[in-house]
N, C-alpha and C positions, 0 to 999 in steps of 0.2 A: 504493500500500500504506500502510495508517494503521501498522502495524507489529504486533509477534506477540502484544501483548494484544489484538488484534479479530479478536474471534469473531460470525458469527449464527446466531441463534437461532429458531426460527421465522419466518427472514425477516427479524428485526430484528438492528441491530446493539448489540452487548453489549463495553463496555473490560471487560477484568479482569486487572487489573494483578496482579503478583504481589506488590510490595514496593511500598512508598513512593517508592523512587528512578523506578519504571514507570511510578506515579500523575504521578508529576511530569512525566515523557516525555508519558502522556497528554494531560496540559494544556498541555504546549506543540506538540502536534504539529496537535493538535483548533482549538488559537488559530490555529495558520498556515494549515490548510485553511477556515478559517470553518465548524467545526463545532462545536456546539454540545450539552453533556451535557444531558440531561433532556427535550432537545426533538429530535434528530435522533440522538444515540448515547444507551444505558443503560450505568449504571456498575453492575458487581458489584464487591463487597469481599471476596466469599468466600473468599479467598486470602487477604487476611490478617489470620490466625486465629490467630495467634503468640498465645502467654501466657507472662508471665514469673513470677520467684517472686513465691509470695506472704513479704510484711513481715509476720511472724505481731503483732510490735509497734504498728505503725500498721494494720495490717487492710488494708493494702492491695495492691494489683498491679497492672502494665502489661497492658493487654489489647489486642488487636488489631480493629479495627474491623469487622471480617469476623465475629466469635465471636457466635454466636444465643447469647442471654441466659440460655438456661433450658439448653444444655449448661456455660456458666462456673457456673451456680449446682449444677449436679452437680458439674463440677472441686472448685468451694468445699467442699463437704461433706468431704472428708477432714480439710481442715484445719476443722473444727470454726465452716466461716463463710457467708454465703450473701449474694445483692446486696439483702431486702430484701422486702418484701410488695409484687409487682408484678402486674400481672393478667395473665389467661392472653394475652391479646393482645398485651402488650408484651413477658412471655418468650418469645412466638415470633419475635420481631426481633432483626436484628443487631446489635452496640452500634453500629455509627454509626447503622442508622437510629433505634435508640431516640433516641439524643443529639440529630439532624438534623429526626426528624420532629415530630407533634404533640404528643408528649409532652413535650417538650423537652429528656427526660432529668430527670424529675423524679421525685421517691418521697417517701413522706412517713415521716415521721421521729417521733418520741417529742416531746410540745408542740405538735401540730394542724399542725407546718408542713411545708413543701414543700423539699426541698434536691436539688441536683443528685446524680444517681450519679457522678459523677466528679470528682477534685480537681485536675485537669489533663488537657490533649490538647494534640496534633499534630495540625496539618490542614494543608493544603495550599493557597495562596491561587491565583485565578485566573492569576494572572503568574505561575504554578510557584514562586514563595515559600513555604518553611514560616512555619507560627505556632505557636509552643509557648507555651503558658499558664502560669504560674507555679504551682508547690506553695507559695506563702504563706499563713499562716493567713488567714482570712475577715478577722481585725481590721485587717489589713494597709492601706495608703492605696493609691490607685491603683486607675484602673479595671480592671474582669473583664474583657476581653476574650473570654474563652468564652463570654460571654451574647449574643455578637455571632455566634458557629454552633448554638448550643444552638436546636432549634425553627425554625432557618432552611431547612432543607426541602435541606440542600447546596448553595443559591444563593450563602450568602458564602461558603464553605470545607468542602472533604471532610475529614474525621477521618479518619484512619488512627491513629491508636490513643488510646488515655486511661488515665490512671490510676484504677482504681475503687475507694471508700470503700466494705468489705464491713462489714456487719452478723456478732455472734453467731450461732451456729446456735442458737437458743432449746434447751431439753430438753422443753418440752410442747406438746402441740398441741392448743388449751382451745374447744372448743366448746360455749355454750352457751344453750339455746333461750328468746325471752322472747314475751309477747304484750299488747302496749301498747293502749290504750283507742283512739287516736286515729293518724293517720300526724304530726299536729303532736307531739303527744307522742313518737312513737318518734324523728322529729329531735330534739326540743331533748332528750332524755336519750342520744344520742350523740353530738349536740353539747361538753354539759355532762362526758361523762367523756372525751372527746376532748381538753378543754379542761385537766384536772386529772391527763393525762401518760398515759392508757389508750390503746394500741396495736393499734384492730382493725387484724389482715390481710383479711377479707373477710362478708360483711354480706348475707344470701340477707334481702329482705323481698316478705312474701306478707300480699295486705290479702284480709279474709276478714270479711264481715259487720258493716263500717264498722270491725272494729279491723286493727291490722299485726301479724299472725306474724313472726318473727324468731329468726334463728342466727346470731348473734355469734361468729366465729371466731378466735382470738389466738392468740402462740405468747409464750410467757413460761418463765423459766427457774422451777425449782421453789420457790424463794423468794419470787418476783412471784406467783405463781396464784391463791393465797388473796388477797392485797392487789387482785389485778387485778379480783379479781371480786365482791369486795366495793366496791370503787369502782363496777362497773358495776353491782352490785344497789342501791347506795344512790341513784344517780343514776336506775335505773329505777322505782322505790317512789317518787320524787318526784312523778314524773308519771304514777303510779297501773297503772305496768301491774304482770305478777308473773310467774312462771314457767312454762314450757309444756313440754310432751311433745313439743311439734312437733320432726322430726327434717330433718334438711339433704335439700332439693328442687332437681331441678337446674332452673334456672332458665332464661329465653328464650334461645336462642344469637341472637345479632346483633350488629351492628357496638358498637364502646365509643365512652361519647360524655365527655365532660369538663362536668358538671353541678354546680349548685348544689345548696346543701340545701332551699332554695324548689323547685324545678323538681323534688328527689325530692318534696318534700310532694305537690307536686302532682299527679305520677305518679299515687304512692300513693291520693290522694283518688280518682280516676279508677281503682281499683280493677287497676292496672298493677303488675306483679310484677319486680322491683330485683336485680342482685347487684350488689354496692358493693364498689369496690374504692379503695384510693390515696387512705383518707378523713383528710380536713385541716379546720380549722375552718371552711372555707369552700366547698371545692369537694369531688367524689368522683368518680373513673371508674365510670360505671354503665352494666351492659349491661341493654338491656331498649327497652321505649317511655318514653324521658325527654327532656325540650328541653334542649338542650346541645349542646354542638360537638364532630361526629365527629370520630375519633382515626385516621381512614382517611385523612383530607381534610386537605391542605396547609395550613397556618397561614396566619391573614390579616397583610397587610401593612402596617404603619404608615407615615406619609409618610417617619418616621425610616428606615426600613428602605429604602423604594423609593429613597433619597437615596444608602444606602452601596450600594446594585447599582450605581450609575452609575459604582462605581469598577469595575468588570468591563465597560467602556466596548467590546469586542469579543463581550460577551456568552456567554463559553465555558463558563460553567454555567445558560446558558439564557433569565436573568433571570427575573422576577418569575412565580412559578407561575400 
């Protein structure tokens, strides 16, 4: 008997620990049979789905690693708060697996950059040790240790819970349509207001007769709206495009990949229709046909990394995907 979290599933076997202290049982029970997660048992976290207060002052709260994304961002809504412009693929995951998988637990933030959703976690090491990450500011000395499970696929450590950095609930919801001469153009005047603090949530482009249709989508408070979108109209007037009627088209459903802004131009040129999500000055999650690295597909391996699995020397979360 592995003990009362193993359950199957279709045949397979499935832990699902209730609490963290069960997590823990799991990993050492799995280490003394030479069983191994990921490759001979599936872990569910669904069980822990705990939510603590929310800190209305720091905007933040304990969440349980088990919570799918897109019901904490309905929780958030009361208190006037939400986790953040993520795409419909990552609020359908759990926060471990957002934090675990290919995303790494990343959202982008006001200045084109990329920050973690969370300002600390609990995880679990293969020797049944916890690892709790510090709430120190960023300016703080000393390494992150969270960047060590963030994107690690659960090979170095399970999350059982994190603290999450919420966002405002914005008051508007600004959409609005443009149509650019070129797809070089519609990049580099999203680029350019990306760069001067403009906050799109998501980006429908549709190339139509060598130029890019485009619906700009933002959420800004009613003091931003006018400021946001006159940044975004002076930026698009730069590179000649101007205003359209075109209204929001639902775009390809397919897998989300983590793309450049080169590889959307390119799309684009090739006459491939884009919904942009998670845009940074560099990269964007884009659903559609774009070259870029699916967000279904376990993250690749640095020699750094294959070096820290050898401390899981029994293997009991599988090793290297």
């Amino acid at each position: 008997m592995l003990g009362s979290w193993a359950r199957r599933v279709d045949g397979a076997l499935v832990a699902e620990p209730r609490d963290e202290r069960e997590l823990i049982e799991v990993v050492h029970v799995l280490a003394d049979r030479g069983v191994a997660l990921h490759r001979d048992m599936a872990l569910s976290r669904a069980r822990l789905d705990q939510l603590g207060p929310v800190n209305a002052k720091s905007m933040t709260l304990s969440v349980g690693a088990g919570v799918v994304l897109q019901h904490l961002d309905e929780h958030l809504k009361a208190y006037g708060l939400t986790v953040g412009p993520l795409s419909p693929a990552a609020m359908s995951l759990r926060l471990g697996e957002f934090l675990e998988g290919p995303y790494a637990g990343l959202r982008s933030i006001p200045g084109g950059r990329l920050e973690p959703l969370c300002t600390s976690l609990t995880a679990v090491l293969s020797d049944g040790r916890k690892l709790e990450t510090s709430h120190a500011p960023r300016s703080a000395a000393g390494p992150d240790l969270g960047a060590l499970v963030l994107g690690a696929n659960g090979r170095m450590a399970l999350v059982t819970r994190a603290t999450v950095r919420c966002v405002p609930l914005c008051e508007r919801d600004v959409r609005v349509s443009w149509s650019f001469p070129s797809p070089q153009a519609f990049v580099t005047a999203l680029q350019r207001s990306i760069a001067e603090g403009f906050w799109p949530w998501r980006v429908h482009a549709h190339p139509r007769s060598g130029r890019v249709m485009a619906e700009v989508r933002w959420a800004a408070s009613v003091g931003s709206v006018e400021r946001d979108r006159e940044l975004l109209s002076r930026c698009v007037d730069d590179v000649g495009g101007r205003g359209s009627g075109e209204s929001e088209r639902e775009g390809p459903i397919s897998v989300e990949a983590e793309a450049t802004w080169d590889s959307v131009r390119a799309s684009l040129e090739l006459g491939r229709p884009l919904q942009l999500f998670r845009l940074s000055l560099t990269t964007v999650v884009a659903r559609g046909d774009v070259d870029g690295v699916p967000l279904n597909e376990p993250t690749a391996w640095t020699s750094l990394a294959g070096r820290l699995l050898a401390l899981d020397s029994r293997k009991t979360f599988g090793g290297a995907p």
